[in-house]
C-alpha positions as CSV (number, residue, x, y, z in Angstrom):
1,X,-41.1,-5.5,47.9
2,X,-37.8,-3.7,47.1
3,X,-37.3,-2.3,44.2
4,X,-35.4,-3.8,41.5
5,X,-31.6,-2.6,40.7
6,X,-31.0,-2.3,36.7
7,X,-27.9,-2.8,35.8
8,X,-27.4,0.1,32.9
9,X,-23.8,-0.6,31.8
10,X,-21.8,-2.4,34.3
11,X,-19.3,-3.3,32.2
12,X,-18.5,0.4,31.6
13,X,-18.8,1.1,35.1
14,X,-16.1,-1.1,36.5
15,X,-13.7,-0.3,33.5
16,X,-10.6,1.6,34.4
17,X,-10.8,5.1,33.0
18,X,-7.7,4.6,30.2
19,X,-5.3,7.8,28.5
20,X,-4.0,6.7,25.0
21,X,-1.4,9.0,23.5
22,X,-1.2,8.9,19.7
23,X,1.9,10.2,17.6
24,X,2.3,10.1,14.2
25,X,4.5,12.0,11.6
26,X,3.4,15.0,10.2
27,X,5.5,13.7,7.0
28,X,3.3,11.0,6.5
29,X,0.1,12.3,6.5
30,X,-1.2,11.5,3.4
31,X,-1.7,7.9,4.1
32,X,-1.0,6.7,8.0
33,X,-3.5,9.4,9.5
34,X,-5.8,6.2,8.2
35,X,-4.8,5.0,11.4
36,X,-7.1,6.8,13.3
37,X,-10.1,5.3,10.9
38,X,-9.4,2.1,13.2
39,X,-8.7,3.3,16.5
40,X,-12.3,5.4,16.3
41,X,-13.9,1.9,15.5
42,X,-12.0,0.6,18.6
43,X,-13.2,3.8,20.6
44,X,-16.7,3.1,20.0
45,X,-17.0,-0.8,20.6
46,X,-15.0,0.0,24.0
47,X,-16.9,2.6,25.5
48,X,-16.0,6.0,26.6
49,X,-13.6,4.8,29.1
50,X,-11.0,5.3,26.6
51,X,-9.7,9.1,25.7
52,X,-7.6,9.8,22.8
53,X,-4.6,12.0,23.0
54,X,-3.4,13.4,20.0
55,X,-1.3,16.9,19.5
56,X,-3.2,18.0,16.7
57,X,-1.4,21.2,14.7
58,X,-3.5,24.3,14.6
59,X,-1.2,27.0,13.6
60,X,-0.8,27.7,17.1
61,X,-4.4,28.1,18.1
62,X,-4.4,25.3,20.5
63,X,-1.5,25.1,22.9
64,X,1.0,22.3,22.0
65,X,0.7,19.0,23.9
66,X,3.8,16.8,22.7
67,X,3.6,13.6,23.2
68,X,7.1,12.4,24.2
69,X,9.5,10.9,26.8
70,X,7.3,13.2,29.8
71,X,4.0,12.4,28.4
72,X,1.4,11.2,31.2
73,X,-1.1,8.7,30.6
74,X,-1.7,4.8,30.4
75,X,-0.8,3.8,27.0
76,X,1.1,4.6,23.8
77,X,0.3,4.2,20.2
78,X,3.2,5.9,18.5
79,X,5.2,5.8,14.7
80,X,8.7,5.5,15.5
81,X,10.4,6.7,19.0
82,X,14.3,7.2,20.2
83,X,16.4,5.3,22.6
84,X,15.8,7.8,25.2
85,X,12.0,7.8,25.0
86,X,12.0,4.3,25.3
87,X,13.7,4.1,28.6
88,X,11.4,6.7,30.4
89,X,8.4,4.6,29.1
90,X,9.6,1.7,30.3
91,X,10.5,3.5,33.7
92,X,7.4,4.6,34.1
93,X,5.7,1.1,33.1
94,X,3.8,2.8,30.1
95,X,2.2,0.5,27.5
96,X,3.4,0.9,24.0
97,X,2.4,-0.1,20.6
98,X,4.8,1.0,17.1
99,X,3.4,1.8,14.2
100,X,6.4,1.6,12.5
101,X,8.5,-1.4,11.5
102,X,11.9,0.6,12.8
103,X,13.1,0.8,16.5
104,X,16.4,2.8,17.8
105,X,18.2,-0.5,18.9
106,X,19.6,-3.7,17.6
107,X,15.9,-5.4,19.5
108,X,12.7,-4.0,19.8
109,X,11.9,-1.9,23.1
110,X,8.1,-2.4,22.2
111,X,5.9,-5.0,20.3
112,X,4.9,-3.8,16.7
113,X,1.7,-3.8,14.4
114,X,2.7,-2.9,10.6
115,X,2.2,-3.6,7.4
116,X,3.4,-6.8,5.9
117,X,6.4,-5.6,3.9
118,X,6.7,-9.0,2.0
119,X,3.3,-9.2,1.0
120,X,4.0,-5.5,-0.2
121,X,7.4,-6.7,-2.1
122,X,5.7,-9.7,-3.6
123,X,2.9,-7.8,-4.7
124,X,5.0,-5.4,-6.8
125,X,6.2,-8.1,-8.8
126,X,2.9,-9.2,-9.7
127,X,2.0,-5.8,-10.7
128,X,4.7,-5.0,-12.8
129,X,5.0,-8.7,-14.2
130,X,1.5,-8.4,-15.2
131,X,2.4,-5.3,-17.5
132,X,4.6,-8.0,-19.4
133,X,8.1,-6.9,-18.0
134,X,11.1,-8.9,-17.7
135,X,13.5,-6.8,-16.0
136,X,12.4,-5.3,-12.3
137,X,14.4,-2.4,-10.1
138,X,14.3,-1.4,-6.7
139,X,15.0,1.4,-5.2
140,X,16.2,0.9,-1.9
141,X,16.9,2.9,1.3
142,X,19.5,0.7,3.0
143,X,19.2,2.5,6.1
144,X,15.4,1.4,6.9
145,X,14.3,-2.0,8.2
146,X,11.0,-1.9,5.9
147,X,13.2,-1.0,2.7
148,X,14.8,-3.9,3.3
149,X,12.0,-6.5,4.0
150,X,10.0,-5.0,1.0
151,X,13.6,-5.6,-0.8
152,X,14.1,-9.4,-0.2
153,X,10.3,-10.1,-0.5
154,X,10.6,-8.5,-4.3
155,X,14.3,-9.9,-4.8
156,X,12.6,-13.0,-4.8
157,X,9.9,-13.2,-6.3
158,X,11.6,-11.6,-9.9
159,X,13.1,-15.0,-10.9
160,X,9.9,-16.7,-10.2
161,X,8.3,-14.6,-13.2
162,X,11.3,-14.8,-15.1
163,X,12.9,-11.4,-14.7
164,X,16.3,-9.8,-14.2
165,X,16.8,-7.4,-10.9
166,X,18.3,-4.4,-10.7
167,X,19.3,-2.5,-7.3
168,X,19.6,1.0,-6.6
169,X,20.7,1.8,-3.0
170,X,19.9,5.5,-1.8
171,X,21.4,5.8,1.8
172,X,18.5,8.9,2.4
173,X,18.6,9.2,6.3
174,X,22.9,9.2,6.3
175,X,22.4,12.2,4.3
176,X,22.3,16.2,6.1
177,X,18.7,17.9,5.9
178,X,20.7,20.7,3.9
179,X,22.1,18.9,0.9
180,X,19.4,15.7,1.1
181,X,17.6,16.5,-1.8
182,X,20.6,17.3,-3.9
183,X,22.3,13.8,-2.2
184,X,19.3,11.8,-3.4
185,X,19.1,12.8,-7.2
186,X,22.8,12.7,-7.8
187,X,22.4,9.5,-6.2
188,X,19.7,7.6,-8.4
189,X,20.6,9.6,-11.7
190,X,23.1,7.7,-13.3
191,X,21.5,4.2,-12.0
192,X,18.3,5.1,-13.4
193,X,20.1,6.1,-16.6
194,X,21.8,3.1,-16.9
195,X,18.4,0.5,-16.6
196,X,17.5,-1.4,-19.6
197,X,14.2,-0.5,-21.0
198,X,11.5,-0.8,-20.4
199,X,11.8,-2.0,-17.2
200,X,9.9,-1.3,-13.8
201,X,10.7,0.3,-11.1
202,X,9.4,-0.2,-7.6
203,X,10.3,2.2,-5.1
204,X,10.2,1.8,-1.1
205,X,8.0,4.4,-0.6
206,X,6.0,7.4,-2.2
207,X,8.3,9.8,-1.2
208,X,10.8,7.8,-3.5
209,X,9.1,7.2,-6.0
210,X,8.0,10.7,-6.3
211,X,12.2,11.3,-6.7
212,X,12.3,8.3,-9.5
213,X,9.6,10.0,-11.5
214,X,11.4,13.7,-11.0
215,X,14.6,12.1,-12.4
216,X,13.0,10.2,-15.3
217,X,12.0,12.9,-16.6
218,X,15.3,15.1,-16.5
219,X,16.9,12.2,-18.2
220,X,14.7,12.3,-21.1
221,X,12.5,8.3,-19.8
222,X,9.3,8.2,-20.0
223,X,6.8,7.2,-17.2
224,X,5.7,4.4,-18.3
225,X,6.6,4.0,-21.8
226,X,10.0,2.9,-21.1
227,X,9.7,2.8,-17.0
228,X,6.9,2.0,-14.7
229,X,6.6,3.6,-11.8
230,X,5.1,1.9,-8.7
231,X,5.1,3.5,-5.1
232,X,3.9,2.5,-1.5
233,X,1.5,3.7,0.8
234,X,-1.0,5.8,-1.3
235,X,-0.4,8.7,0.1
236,X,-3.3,11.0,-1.6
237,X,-0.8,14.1,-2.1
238,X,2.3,12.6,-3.6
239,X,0.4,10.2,-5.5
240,X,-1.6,13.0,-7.5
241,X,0.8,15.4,-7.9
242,X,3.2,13.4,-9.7
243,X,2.8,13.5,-13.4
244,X,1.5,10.9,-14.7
245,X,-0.3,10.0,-11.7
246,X,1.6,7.3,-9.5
247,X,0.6,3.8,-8.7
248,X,0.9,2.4,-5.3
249,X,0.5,-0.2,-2.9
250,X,-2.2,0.9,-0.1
251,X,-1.5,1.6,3.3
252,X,-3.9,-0.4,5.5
253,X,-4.3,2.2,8.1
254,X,-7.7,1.6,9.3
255,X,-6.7,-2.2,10.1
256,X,-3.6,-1.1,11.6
257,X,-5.1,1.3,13.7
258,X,-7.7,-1.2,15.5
259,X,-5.3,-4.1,15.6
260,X,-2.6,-1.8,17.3
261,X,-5.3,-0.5,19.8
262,X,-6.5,-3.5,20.7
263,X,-3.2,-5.0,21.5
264,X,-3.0,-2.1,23.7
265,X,-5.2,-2.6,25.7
266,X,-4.4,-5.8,26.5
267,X,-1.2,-4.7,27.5
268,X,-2.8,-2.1,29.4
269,X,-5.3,-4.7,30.8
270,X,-1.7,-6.4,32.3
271,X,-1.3,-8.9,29.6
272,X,2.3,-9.6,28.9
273,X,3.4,-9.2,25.1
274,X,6.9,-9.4,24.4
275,X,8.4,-6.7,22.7
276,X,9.4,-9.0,20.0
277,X,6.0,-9.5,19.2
278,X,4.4,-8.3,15.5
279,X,1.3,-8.0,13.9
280,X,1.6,-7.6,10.1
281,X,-1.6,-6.5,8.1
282,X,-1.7,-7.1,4.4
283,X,-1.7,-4.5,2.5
284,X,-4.8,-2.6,1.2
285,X,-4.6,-3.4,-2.2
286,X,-3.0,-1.6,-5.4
287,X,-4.5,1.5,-6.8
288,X,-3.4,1.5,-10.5
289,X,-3.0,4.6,-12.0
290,X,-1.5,6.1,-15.0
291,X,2.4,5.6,-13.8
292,X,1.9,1.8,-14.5
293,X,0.0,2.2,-18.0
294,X,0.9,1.7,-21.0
295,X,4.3,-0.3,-21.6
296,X,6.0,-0.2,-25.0
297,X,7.2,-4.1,-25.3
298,X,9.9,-5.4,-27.1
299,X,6.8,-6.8,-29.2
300,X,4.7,-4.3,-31.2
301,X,2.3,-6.3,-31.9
302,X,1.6,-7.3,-28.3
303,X,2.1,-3.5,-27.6
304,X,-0.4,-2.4,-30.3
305,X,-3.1,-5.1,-29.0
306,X,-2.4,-3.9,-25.2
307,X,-3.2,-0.7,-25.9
308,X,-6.1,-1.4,-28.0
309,X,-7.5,-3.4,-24.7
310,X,-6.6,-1.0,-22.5
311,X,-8.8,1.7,-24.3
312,X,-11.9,-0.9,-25.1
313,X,-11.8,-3.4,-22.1
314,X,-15.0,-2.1,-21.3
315,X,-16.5,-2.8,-24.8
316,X,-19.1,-5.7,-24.6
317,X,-18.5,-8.9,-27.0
318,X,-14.4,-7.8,-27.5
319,X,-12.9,-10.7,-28.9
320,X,-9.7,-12.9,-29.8
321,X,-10.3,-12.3,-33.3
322,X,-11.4,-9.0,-33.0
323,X,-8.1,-8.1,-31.5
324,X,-6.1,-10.4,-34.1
325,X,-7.7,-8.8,-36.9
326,X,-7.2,-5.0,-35.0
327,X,-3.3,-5.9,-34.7
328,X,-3.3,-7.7,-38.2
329,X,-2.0,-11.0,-37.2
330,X,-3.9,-14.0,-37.4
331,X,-5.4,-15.7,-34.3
332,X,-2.5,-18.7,-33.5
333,X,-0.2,-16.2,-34.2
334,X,-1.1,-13.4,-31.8
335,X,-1.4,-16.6,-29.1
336,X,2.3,-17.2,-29.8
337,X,3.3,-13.8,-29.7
338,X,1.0,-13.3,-26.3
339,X,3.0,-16.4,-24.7
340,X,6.1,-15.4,-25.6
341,X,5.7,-11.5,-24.3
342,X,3.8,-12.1,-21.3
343,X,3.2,-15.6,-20.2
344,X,0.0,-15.9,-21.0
345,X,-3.3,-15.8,-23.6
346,X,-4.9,-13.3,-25.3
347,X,-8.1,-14.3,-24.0
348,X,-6.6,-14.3,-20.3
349,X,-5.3,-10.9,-20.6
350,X,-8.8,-9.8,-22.0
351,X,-10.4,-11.4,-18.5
352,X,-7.5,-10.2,-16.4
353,X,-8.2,-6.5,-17.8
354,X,-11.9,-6.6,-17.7
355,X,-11.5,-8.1,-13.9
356,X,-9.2,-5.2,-13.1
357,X,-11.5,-2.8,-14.2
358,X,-14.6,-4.4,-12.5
359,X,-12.3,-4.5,-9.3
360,X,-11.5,-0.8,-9.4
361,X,-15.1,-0.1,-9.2
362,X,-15.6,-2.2,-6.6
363,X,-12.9,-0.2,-4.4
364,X,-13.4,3.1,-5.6
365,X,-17.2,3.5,-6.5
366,X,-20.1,3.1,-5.0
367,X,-21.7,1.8,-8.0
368,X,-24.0,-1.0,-8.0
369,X,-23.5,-4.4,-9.5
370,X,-26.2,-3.3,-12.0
371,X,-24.5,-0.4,-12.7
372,X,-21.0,-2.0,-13.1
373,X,-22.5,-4.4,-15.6
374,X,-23.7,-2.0,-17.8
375,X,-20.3,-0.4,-17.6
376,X,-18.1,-3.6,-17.9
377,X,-20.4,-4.8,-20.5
378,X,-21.5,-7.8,-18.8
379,X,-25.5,-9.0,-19.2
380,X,-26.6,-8.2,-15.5
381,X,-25.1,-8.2,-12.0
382,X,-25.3,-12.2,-11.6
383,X,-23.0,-12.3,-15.0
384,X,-20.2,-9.8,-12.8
385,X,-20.5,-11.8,-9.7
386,X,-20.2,-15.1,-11.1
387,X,-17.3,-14.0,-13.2
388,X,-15.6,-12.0,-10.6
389,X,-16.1,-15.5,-8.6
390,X,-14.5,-17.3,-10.9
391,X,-11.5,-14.9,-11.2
392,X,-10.6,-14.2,-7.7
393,X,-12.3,-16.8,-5.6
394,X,-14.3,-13.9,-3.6
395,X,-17.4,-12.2,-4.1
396,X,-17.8,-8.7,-5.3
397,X,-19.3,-7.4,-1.9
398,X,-16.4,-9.2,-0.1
399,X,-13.7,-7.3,-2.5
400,X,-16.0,-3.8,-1.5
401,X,-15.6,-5.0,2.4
402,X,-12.1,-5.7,2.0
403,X,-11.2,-2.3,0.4
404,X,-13.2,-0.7,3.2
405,X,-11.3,-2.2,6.0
């Protein structure tokens, strides 16, 4: 009797041996090197069939490998490309994914996989709305695609919160390398100066924001006191060296990175995708940090009992009367004032607070629901589940999966 054949991996057998090229900016490294998070998850459930090219710096200890218009291989994952790159790709009939919501042309050459810059601009509102502002700026790069959907998305949603928009337009990429930086602050300084207070400021990116904060504090604002700060992308270096600390949307590279892989390799695989095509990913959530603290209101009793919260939300048992009795108001009246300043109850900013904090552990801990009770001052981890139910309609280890992703 002949021996039996096992079949080991024939999947991986018949696969076509694929070359991706990866390019990314060495500007943004802070935050979309996340990318390759995702495409080393793709890597593994596809097999070793698929090599990674990526022209890694080394201070000149590895040879360069550039990845551009002469670049050999099946596929493309790259942020951002010119006209003339585009057209040798496409000569050669190379597959190619952007990273980036901008393309060279009036149409896309190639379909994109991005974040979802409304989501981002709607977001911000909520942020900064929730901090009990009424008047909202952004700083806009007029030049850029995603400045301007993260624009429109925030544009909009102000007057659905009841606040007043301001614009400040910063043409940064019109300006020469030489005199940019110089361009930029003479540019937002006398806007800036000129923006009621408080009032917060959301920026299009990091990089901006990082500029915002700079100029604040030549002009004598405070960040926050009198202007919130908030940024985009979380990029771990500008976000920490800023002083205070800056707040910013998340980057989802890790989602981004196996979403624009896989689409890849279909195309790769032969399937069609036109170029118009998109994939937006939500963002990755907002780390809150000390650039969107403390607000001085128009209110200072709503100011006093903010910052009263802000320094006990932790504190088991805190109460409405407590904190009407800390401001030196009675209860109805601290409700009114509560209303009027920020839309809603003292008791809902209380739960709002205590579920932001229990959130930030969630994302940036790996503490246990045990151990984030004790913290938060709840009674046990089926107390924080049910009340982190109840305020965001998901379960504390879907939150953790989320911020992982």
């Amino acid at each position: 009797m002949p021996a039996r054949k096992i079949a080991t991996a024939p999947d991986v057998a018949l696969q076509r041996h694929l070359r991706i090229g990866v390019r990314l900016p060495e500007w943004a490294t802070g935050f979309v090197f996340r990318v390759f998070e995702g495409l080393i998850d793709f890597q593994r459930s596809h097999g070793a069939y698929v090599e990674m090219h990526f022209d890694q710096p080394s201070g000149g200890d590895l040879p360069a490998a550039p990845i551009d218009e002469h670049w050999q291989g099946d596929g493309l994952l790259v942020f951002r490309y010119t006209a003339a790159e585009a057209a040798e790709w496409k000569e050669r009939k190379i597959a190619v994914v952007n990273l980036s919501t901008e393309f060279p042309g009036e149409d896309p050459d190639f379909p994109r996989v991005t974040m979802d810059n409304v989501r981002v601009g709607r977001m911000a509102v909520e942020h900064l709305a929730s901090l009990g502002l009424r008047d909202f700026a952004y700083v806009h790069e007029s030049t850029r695609r995603y400045s301007l959907e993260r624009l429109e998305a925030f544009e909009a949603a102000v007057p659905e919160v009841g606040g007043r928009f301001h614009r400040i337009d910063v043409p940064v990429a019109s300006y020469p390398l030489a005199v940019r930086p110089k361009r930029i602050e003479r540019c937002i300084s006398v806007p800036l100066a000129s923006l009621p207070k408080p009032c917060g400021i959301f920026c299009k990116d990091d990089i901006m924001a990082v500029w915002v904060m700079r100029v604040l504090k030549t002009l004598g604002l405070r960040c926050p006191e009198e202007m919130p700060v908030l940024g985009v992308s979380d990029d771990i270096v500008f976000c920490h060296t800023t002083t205070p600390a800056m707040s910013s949307i998340s980057y989802p590279g890790r989602r981004i990175g196996r979403a624009a892989a896989e689409l890849l390799h279909r195309m790769m695989n032969g399937e069609k995708i036109p170029p118009r095509h998109r994939v937006t990913v939500p963002p990755a959530g907002l780390a809150r940090r000390e650039s969107t603290g403390r607000v001085i209101l128009s209110d200072p009793v709503v100011t006093r009992a903010l910052d009263h919260l802000r320094e006990n939300i932790v504190q088991k048992g805190i109460s409405v009367d407590a904190l009407a009795r800390r401001t030196g108001v009675s209860r109805e009246l601290l409700r009114q004032r509560f209303h009027a300043a920020l839309g809603r109850s003292p008791k809902e900013e209380i739960e709002r607070l205590r579920c932001l904090r229990v959130c930030d552990y969630l994302h940036r801990t790996t503490y246990t629901l045990e151990s984030i009770a004790e913290e938060c001052g709840f009674s046990g981890p089926d107390d924080v589940c049910r009340f982190i139910k109840r305020m965001t309609g998901k379960t504390p280890g879907k939150i953790r999966a989320e911020a992982k992703s």
